[in-house]
Each structure stands twice: as C-alpha cells, then as structure tokens.
PATOR-702722 format. One record per atom (N, C-alpha, C): residue number from 1; residue in three letters; x, y, z. Coordinates in pm, whole numbers, padded with zeros to 5 digits. Layout:
<atoms>
 num residu     c1     c2     c3
 NUM    ALA      X      Y      Z
...
</atoms>
This chain:
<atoms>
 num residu     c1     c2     c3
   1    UNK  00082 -00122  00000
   1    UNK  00000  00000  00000
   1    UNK  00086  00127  00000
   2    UNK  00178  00130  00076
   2    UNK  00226  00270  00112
   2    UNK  00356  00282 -00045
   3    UNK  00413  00126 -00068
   3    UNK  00454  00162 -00182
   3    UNK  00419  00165 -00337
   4    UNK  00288  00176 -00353
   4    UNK  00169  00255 -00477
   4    UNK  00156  00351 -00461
   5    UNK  00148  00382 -00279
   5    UNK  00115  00522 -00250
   5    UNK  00215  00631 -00330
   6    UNK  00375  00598 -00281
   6    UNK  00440  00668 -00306
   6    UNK  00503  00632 -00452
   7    UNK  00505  00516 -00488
   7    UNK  00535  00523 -00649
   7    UNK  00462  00621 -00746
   8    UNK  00316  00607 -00706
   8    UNK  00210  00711 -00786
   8    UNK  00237  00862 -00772
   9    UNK  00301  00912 -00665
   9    UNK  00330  01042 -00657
   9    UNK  00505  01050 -00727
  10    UNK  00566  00975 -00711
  10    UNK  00692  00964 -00794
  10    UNK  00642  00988 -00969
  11    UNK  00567  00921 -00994
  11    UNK  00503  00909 -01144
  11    UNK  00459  01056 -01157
  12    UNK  00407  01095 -01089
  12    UNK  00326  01221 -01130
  12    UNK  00388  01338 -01080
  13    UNK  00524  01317 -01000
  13    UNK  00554  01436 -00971
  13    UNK  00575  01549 -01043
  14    UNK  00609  01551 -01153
  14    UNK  00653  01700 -01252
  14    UNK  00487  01739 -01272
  15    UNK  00367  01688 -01278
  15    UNK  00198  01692 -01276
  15    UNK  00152  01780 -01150
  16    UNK  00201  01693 -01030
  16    UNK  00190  01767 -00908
  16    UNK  00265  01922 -00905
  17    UNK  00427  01937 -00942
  17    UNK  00455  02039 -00961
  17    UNK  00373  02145 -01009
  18    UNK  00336  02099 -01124
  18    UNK  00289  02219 -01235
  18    UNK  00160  02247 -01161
  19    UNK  00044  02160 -01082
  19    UNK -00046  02213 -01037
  19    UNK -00033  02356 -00931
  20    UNK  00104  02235 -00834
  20    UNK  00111  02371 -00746
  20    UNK  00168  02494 -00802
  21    UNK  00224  02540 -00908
  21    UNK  00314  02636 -00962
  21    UNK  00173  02711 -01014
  22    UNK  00060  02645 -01061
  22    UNK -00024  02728 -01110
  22    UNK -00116  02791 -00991
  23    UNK -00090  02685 -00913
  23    UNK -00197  02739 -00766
  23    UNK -00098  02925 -00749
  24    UNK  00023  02897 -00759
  24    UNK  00072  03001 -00663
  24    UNK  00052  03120 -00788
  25    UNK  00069  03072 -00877
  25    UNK  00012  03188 -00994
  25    UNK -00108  03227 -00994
  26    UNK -00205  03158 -00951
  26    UNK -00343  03203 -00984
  26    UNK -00414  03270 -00837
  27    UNK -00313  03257 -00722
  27    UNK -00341  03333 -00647
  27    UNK -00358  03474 -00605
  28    UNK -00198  03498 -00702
  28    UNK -00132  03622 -00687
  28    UNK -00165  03707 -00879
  29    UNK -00249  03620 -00904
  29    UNK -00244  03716 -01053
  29    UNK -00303  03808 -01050
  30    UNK -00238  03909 -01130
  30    UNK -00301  04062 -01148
  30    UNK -00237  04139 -01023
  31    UNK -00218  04081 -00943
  31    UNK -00174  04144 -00791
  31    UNK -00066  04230 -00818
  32    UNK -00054  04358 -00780
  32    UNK  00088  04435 -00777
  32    UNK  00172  04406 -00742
  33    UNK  00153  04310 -00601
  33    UNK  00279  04288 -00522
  33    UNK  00283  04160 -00489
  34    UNK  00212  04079 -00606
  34    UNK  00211  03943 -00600
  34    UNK  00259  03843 -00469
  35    UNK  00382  03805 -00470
  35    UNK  00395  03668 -00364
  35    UNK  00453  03769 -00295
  36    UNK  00457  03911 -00233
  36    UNK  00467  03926 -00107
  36    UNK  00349  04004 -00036
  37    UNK  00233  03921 -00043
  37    UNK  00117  03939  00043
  37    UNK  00152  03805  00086
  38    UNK  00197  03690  00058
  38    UNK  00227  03622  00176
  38    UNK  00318  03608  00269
  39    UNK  00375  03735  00249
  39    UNK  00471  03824  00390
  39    UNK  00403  03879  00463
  40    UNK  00347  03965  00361
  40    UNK  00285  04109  00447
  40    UNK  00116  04090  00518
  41    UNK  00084  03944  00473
  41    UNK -00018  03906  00526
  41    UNK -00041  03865  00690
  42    UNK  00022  03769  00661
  42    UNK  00036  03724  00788
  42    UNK  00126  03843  00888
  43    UNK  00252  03909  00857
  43    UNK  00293  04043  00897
  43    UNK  00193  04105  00967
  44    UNK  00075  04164  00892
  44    UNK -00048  04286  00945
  44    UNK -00106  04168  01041
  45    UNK -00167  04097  00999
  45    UNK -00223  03991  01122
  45    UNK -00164  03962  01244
  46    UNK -00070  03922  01239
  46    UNK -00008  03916  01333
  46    UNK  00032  03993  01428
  47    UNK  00061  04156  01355
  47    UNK  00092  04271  01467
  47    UNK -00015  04329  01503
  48    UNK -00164  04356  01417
  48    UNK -00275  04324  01512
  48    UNK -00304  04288  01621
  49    UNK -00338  04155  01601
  49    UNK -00394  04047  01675
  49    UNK -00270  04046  01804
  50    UNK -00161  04103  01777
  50    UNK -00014  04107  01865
  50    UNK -00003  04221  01976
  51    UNK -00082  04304  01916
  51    UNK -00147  04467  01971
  51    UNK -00237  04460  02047
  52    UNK -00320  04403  01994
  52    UNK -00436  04411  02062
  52    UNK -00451  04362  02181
  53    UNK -00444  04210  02165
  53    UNK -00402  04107  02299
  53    UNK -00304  04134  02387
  54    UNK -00161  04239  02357
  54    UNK -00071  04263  02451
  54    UNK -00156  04363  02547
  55    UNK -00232  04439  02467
  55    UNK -00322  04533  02582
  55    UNK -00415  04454  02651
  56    UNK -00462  04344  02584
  56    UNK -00572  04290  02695
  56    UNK -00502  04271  02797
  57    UNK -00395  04166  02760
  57    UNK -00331  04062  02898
  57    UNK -00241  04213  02952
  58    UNK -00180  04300  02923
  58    UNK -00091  04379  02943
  58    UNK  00033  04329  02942
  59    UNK  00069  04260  02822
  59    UNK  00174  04230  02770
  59    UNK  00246  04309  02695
  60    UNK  00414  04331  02699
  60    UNK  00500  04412  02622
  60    UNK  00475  04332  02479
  61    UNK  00440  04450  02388
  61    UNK  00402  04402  02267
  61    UNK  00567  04334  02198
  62    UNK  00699  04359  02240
  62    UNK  00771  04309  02192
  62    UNK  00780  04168  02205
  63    UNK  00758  04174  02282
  63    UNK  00704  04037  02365
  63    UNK  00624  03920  02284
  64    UNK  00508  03967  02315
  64    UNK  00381  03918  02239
  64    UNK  00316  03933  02121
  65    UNK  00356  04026  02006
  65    UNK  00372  04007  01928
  65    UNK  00436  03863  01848
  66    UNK  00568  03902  01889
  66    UNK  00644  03788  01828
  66    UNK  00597  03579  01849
  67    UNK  00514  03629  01996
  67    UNK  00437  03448  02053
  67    UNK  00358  03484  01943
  68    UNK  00263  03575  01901
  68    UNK  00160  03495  01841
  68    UNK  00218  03489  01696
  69    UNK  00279  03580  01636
  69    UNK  00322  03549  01515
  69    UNK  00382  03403  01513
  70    UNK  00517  03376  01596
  70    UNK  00518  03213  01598
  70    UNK  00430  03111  01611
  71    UNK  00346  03118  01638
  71    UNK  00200  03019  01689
  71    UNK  00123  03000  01554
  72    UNK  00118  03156  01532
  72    UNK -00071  03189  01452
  72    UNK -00005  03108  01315
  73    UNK  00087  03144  01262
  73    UNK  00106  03118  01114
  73    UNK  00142  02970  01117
  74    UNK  00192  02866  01170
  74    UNK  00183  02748  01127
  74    UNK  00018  02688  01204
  75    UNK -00019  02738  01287
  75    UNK -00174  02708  01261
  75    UNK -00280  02767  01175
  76    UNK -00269  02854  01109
  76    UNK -00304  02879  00954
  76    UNK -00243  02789  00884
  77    UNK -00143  02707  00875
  77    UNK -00088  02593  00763
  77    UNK -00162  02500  00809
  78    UNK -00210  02433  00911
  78    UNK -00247  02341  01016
  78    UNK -00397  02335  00955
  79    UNK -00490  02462  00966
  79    UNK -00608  02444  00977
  79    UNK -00659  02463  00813
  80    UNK -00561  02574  00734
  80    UNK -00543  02587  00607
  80    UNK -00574  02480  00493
  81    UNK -00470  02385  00522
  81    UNK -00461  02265  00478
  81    UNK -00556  02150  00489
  82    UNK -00638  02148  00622
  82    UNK -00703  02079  00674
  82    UNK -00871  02119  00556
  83    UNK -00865  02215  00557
  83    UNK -01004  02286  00483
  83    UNK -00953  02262  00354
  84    UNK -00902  02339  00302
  84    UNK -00865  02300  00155
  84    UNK -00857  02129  00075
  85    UNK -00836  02058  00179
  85    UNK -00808  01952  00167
  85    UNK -00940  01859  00115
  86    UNK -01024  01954  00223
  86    UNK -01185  01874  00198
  86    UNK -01228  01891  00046
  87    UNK -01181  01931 -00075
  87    UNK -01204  01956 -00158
  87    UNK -01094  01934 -00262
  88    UNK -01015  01891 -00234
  88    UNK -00884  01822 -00302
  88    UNK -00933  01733 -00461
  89    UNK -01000  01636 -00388
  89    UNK -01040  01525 -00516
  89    UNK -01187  01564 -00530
  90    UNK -01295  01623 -00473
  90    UNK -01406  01701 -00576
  90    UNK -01332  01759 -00654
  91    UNK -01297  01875 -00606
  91    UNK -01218  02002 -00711
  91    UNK -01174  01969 -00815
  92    UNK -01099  01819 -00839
  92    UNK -01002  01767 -00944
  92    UNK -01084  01654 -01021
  93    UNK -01224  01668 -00984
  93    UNK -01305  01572 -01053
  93    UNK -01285  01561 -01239
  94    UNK -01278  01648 -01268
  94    UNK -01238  01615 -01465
  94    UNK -01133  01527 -01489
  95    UNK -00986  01562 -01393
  95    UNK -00880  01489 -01365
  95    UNK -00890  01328 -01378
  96    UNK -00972  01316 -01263
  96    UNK -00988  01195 -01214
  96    UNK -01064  01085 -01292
  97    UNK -01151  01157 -01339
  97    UNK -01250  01078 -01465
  97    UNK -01176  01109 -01592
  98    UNK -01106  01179 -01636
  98    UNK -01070  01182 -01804
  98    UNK -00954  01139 -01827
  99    UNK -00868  01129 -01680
  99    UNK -00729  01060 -01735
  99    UNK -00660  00966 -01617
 100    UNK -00579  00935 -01623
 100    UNK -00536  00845 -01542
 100    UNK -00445  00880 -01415
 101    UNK -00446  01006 -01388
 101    UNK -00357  01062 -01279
 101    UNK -00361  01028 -01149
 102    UNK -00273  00991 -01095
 102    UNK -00279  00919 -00941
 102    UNK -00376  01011 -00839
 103    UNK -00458  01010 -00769
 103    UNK -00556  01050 -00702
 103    UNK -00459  01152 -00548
 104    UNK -00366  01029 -00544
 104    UNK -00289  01096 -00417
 104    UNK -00222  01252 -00415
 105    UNK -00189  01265 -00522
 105    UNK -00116  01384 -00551
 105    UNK -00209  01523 -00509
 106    UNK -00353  01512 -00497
 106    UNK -00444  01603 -00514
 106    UNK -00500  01650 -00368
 107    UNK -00456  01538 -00242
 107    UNK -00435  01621 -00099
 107    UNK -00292  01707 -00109
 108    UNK -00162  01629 -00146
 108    UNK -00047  01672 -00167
 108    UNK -00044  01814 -00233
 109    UNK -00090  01831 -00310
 109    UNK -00128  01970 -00377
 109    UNK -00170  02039 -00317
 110    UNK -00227  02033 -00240
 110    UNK -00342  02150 -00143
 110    UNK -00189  02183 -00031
 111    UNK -00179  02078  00049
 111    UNK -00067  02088  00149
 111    UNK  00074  02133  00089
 112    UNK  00128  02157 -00006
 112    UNK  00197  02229 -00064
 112    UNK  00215  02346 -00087
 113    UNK  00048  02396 -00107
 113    UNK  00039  02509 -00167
 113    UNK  00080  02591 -00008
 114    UNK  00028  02571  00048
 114    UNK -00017  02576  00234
 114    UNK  00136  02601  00278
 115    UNK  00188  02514  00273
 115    UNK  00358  02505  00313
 115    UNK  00427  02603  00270
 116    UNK  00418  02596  00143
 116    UNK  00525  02736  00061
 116    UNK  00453  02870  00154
 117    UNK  00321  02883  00162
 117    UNK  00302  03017  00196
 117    UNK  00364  02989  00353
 118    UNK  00336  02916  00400
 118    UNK  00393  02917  00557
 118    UNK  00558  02945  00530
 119    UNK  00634  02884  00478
 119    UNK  00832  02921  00478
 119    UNK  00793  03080  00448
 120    UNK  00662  03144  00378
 120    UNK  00710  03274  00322
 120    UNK  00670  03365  00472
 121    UNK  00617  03301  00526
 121    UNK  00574  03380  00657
 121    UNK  00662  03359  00724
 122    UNK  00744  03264  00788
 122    UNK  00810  03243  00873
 122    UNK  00946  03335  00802
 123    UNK  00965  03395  00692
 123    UNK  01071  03464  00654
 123    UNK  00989  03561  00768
 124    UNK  00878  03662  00700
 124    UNK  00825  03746  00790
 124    UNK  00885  03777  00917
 125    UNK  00843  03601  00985
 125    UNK  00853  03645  01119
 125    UNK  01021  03685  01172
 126    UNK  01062  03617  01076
 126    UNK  01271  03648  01106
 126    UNK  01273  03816  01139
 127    UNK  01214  03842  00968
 127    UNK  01235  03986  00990
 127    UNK  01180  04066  01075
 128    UNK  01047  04019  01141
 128    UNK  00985  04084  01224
 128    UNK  01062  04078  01386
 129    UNK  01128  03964  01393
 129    UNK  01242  03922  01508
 129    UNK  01362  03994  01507
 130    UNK  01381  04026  01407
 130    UNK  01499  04107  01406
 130    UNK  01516  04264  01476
 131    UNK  01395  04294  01452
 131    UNK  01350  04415  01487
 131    UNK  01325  04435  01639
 132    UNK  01225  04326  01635
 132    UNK  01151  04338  01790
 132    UNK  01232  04286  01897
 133    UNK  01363  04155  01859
 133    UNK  01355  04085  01938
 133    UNK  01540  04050  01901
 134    UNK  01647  04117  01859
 134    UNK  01791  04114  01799
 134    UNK  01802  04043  01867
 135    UNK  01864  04019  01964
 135    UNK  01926  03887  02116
 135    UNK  01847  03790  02093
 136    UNK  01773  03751  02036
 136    UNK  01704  03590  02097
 136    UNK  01772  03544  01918
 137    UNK  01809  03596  01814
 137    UNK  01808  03535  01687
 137    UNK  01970  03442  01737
 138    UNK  01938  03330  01677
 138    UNK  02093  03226  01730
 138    UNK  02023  03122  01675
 139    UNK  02101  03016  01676
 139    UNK  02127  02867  01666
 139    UNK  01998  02813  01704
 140    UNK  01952  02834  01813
 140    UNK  01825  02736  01848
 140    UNK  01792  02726  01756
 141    UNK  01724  02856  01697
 141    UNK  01622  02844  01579
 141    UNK  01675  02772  01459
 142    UNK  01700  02717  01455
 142    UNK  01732  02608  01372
 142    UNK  01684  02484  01383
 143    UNK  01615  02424  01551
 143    UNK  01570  02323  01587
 143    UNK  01373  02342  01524
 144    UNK  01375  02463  01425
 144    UNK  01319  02443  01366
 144    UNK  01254  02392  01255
 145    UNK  01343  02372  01206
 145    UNK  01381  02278  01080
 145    UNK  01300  02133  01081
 146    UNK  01357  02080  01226
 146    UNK  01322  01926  01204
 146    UNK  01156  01922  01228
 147    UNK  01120  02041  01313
 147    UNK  00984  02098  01366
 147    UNK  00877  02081  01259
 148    UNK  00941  02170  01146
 148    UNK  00852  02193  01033
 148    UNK  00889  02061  00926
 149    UNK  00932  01954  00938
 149    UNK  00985  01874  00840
 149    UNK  00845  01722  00912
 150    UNK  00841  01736  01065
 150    UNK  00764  01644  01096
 150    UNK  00642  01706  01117
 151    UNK  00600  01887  01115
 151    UNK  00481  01948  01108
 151    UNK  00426  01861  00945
 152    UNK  00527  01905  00832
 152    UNK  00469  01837  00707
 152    UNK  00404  01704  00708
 153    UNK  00440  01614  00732
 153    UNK  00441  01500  00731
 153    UNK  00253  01500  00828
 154    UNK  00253  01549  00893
 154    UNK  00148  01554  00998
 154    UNK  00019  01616  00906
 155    UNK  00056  01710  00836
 155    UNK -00033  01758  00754
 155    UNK -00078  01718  00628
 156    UNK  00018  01630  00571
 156    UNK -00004  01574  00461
 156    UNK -00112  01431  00530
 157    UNK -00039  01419  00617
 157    UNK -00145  01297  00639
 157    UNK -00332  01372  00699
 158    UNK -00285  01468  00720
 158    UNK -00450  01575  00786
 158    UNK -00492  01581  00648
 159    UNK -00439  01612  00539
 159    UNK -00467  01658  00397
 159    UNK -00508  01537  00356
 160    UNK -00514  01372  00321
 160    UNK -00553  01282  00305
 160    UNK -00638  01263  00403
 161    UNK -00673  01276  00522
 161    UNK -00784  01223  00600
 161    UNK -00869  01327  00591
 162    UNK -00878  01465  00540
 162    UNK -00993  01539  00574
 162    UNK -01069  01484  00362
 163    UNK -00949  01514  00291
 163    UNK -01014  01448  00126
 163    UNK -01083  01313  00124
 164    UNK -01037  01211  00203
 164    UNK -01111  01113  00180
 164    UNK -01238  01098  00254
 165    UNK -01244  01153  00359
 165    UNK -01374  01170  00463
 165    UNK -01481  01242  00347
 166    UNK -01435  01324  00326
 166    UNK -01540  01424  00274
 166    UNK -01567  01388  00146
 167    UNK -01490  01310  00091
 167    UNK -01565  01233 -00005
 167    UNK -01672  01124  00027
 168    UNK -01667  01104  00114
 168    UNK -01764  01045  00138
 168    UNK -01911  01079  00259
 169    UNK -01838  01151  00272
 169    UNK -01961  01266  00373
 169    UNK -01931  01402  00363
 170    UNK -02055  01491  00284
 170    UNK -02041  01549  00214
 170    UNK -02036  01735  00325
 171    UNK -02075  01676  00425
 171    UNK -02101  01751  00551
 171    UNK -01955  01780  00654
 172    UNK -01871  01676  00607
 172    UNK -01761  01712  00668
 172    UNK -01701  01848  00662
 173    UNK -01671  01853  00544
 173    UNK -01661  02015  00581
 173    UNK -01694  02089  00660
 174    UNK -01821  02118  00706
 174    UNK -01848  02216  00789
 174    UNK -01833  02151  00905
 175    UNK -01831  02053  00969
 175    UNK -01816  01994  01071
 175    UNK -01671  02027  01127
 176    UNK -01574  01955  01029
 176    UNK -01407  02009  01062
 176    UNK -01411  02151  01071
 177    UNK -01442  02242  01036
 177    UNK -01459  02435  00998
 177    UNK -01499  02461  01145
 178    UNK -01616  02354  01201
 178    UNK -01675  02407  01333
 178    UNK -01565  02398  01459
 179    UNK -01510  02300  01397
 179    UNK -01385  02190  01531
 179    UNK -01273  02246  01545
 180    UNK -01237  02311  01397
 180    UNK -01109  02398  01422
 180    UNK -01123  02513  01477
 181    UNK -01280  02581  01452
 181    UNK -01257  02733  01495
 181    UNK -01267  02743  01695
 182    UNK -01283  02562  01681
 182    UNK -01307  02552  01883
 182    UNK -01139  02559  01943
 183    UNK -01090  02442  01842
 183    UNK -00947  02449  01887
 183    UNK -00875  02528  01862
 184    UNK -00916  02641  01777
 184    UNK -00797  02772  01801
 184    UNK -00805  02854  01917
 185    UNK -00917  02847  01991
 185    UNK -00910  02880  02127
 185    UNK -00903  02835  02241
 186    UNK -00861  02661  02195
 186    UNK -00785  02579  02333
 186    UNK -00675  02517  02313
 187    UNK -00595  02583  02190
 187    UNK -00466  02564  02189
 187    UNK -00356  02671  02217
 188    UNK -00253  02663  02248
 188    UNK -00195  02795  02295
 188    UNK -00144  02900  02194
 189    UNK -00209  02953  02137
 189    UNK -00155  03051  02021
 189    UNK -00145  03160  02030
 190    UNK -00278  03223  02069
 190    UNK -00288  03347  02141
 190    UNK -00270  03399  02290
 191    UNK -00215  03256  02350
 191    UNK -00137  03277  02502
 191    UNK -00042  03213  02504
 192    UNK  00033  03196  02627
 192    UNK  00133  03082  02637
 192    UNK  00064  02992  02699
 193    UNK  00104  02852  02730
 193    UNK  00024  02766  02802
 193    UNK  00092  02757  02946
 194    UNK  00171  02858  02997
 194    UNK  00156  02920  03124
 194    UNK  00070  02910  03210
 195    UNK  00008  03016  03085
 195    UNK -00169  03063  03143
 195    UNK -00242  03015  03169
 196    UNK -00267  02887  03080
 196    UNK -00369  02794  03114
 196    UNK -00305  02706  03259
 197    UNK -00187  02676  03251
 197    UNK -00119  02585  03361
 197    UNK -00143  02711  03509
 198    UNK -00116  02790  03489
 198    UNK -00143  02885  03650
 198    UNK -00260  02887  03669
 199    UNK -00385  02870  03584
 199    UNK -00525  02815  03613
 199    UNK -00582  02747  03637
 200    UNK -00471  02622  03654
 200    UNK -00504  02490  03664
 200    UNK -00610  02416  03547
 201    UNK -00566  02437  03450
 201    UNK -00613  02362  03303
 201    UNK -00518  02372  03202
 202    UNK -00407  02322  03262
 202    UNK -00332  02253  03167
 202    UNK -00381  02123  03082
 203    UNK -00464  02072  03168
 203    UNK -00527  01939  03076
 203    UNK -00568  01985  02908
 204    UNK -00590  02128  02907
 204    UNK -00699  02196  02798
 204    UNK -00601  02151  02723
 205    UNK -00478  02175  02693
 205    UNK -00381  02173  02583
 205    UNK -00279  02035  02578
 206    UNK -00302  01949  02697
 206    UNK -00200  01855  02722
 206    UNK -00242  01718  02620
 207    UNK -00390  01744  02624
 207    UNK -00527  01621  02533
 207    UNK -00522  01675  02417
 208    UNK -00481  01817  02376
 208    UNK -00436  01846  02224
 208    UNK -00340  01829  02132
 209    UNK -00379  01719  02034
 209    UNK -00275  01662  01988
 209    UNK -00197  01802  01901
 210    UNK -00287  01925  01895
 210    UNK -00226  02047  01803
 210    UNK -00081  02114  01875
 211    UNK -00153  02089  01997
 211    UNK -00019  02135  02088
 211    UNK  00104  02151  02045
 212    UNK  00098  01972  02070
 212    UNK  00265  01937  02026
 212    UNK  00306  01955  01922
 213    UNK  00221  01949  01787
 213    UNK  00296  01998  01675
 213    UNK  00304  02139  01659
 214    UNK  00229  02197  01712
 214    UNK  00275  02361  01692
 214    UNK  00383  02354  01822
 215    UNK  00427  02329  01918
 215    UNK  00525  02365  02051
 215    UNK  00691  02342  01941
 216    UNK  00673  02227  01879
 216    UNK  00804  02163  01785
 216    UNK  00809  02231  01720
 217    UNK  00746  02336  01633
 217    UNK  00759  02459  01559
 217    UNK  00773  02595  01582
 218    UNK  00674  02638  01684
 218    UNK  00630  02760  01765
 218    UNK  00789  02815  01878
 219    UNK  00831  02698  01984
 219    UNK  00925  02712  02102
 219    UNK  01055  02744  02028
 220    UNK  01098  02647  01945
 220    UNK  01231  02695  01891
 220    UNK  01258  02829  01806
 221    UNK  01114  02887  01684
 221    UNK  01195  02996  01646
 221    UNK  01189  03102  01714
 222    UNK  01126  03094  01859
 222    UNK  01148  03210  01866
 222    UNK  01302  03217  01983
 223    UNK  01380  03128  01955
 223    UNK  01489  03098  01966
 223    UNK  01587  03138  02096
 224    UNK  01485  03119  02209
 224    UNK  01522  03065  02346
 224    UNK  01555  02957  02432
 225    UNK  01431  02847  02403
 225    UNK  01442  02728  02460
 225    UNK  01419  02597  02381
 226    UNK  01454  02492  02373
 226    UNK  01372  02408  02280
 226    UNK  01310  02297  02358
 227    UNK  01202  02245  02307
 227    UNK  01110  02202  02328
 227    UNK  01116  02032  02440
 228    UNK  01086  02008  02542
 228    UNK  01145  01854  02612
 228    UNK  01104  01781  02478
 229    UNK  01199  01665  02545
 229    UNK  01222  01507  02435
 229    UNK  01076  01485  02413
 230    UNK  01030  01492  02529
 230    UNK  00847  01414  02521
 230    UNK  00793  01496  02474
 231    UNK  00774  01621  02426
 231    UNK  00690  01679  02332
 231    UNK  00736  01670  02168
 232    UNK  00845  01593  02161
 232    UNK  00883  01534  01998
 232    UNK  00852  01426  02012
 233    UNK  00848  01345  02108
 233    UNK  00803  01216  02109
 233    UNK  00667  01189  02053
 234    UNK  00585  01267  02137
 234    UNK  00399  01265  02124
 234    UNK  00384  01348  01992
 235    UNK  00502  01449  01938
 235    UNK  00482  01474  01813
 235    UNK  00483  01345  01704
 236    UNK  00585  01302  01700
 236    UNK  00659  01212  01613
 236    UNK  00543  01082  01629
 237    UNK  00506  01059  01732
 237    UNK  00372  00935  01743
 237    UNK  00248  00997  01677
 238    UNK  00205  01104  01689
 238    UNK  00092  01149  01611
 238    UNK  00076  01163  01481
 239    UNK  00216  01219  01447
 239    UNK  00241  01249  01272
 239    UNK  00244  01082  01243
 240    UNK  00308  01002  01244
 240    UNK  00330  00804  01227
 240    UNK  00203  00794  01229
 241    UNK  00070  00802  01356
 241    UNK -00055  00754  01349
 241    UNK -00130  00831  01175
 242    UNK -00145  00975  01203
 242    UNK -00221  01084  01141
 242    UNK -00165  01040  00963
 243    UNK -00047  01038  00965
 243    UNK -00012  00984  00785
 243    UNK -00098  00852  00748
 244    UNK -00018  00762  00847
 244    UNK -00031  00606  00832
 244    UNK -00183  00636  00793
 245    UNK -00277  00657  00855
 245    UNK -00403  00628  00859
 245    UNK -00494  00749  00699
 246    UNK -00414  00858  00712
 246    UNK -00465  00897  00568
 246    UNK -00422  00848  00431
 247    UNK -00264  00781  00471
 247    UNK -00256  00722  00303
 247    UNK -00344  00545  00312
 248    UNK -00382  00495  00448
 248    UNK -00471  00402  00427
 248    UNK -00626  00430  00318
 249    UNK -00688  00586  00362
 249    UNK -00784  00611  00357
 249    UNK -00752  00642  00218
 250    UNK -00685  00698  00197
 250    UNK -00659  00779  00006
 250    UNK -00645  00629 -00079
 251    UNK -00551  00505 -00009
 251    UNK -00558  00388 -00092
 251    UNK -00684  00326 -00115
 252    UNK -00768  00292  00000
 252    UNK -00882  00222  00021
 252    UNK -00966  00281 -00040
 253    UNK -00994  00448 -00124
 253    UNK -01065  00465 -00179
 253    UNK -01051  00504 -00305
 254    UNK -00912  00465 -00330
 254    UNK -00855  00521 -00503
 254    UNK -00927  00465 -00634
 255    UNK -00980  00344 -00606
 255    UNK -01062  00296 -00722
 255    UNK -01192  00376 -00747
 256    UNK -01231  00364 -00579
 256    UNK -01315  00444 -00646
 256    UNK -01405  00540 -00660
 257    UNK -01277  00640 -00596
 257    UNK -01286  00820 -00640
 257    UNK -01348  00878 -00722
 258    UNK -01381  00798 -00860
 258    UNK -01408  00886 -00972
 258    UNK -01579  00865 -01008
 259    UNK -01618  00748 -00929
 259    UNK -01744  00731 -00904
 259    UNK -01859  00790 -00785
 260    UNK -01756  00818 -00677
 260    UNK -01790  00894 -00588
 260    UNK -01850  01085 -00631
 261    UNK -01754  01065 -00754
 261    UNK -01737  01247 -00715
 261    UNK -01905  01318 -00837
</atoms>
C-alpha cells in the first residue's frame, strides 16, 4: 500500500509540480505585489492580533507580538490545509475521470500550496524578530527545521484524512470548519500555556494533539528554549498515526474516487 502510494506520486511528480506552480500563480495574478502578500499578510495579522491582545493581557508588545506570530502562522498551515483539503479530489473531478492521474497527488497539492506560503511567513517572522527581538536570533532556531519537516508529514497525512472523509460525507466540511474554529481557542496561540497551567487547566492543551505539533515549531523559532524530548516524542507518534491512517484512507478509496465524485 504505502509503496503505490508513493510510487504514484513519484510518477506524477513533474503533474503535481505544475499544479502547485499554477496554484501560486493564480493566487497572486493581477496582484501588484504578488507573492509578497504572503509576507505582508500574515505580517499585518499578526501585529494586530499582537497589539491588541498585549493590551488585553498587558503584555510588552515586543514580547507578544512575536508568541503569536510564531504560533498563529503554522496554525493557519495546520487548519489551512485541513479545509482546503476537503475539496482536493471534488475540485479535481475532470482529472480523475478523463485521465489516469494518481488520485494521491491532489491532498499533496493543497498541502503544498499551504507550506510554501507558511516558509514565506516564517521569513516574515525572522524579519519581524529582528526588529523586535535582535538577542534571541541564534542557533536554536534552527531546531526548527526538524519541527517543520515532521509538522509536514502531519499535515499531509490531515490533507488525506480530511479528502477522503469528505468524499464520502459530504457535511464534513463544515463539521471540521466548526472543530477547528473551537481548537484555536484551546490551543496555545494566542497565550502561552503558562496561562492555562497557573489556572489549573493545563489538561486543555495537554489532550491536544495540536499542541505538540505547533510547541516543535512555535518554542524553537522564537529561539530561546527548545522544546522537552516528550513533546517530539507525542509529536513524532501522532504524525506516524495521522499519515499512516490517511494514506490508508486515500488507498482504500482510489478505485473508487471517480465514481464517488
């Protein structure tokens, strides 16, 4: 299974390319300042939402700014991907019926597109670190790397389990849309999980499997501390479960995708 899985995306990779190359073209066309609104996007959002909240909690915006920018933008890849995904193999329905193109490639596509804009944000946030935050830029941040290499992997497999669900229940969508917009406010993005732990509900975020993959991404760039062994551990076990089980679901229904859609 897993080696069809990946032979079929070997076969089609220069296919997969060209989709995503057109995704990133057809995003930014006509645009003046084309692929850097996915700088300056997440940028304005972030020092917002960075503003605002430092006044609620009365946090130094140098401060807090920079947590949520690390947080917010790989959970926009997280939840991004997750939605887009639900529409992967509808969307590609002519594909699927008129020619013979491997089915898998078409969560992969969505989570691609998702990724590139996330590396273009996380440039953002460098530069936005540089500014706000000169002393913390060093070496840690580099233990980001492996962060975002097993974030992928986690998402590609979210990107196959939300396409094949929703091919077959057509309601998923809005269901996942409802679930994510719960867990962006019981995962730690817009606080630290401090906060929740000096409240005594640490449980809120400890039962979230989002946690750990944003902590393996989120803790290191902003390039102080890195993250305990056991929060790569419970990463690295979730991404193994979360793949394994979406390239089951993308195999088990590859025949027959094109009848479904």
């Amino acid at each position: 299974m897993f080696v069809d899985f990946f032979k079929g995306i070997w076969r089609d990779r220069f296919i997969l390319w060209g989709f995503v190359n057109k995704d990133l073209q057809m995003k930014y066309r006509k645009s003046k300042l084309g692929v850097l609104w996915a700088i300056l996007m997440p940028t304005a959002l972030s020092v917002i939402i960075g503003g605002v909240y430092s006044i609620i909690f009365g946090s130094d915006p140098r401060v807090f700014v920079p947590l949520i920018f690390s947080g917010l933008n790989p959970w926009l890849f997280i939840s991004g991907t997750a939605d887009g995904a639900t529409m992967a193999f509808i969307g590609a329905e002519g594909y699927l019926k008129q020619t013979n193109v491997n089915a898998q490639i078409f969560p992969l596509r969505v989570m691609m597109l998702n990724f590139i804009n996330l590396l273009y944000a996380l440039l953002a946030f460098i530069g936005i670190y540089l500014v706000l935050q000169p002393g913390k830029i060093g070496p840690i941040m580099l233990m980001t790397i492996p962060g975002l290499i097993i974030m992928f992997f986690f998402c590609w497999g979210l990107a196959n389990i939300s396409a094949s669900i929703n091919l077959n229940v057509r309601d998923y969508q809005m269901m996942q849309s409802l679930v994510f917009q719960g867990l962006f406010y019981a995962t730690p993005i817009i606080f630290s999980p401090e906060m929740l732990a000096s409240r005594g509900f640490a449980g809120v975020y400890l039962v979230n499997p989002f946690y750990y993959i944003l902590e393996i991404v989120k803790v290191p760039l902003q390039g102080e501390v890195i993250p305990h062994w056991s929060v790569y551990a419970v990463a690295v076990a979730l991404t193994v479960i979360v793949f394994c089980l979406g390239v089951y679901l993308v195999m088990k229904n590859k025949k027959g995708i094109a009848f479904k859609l």
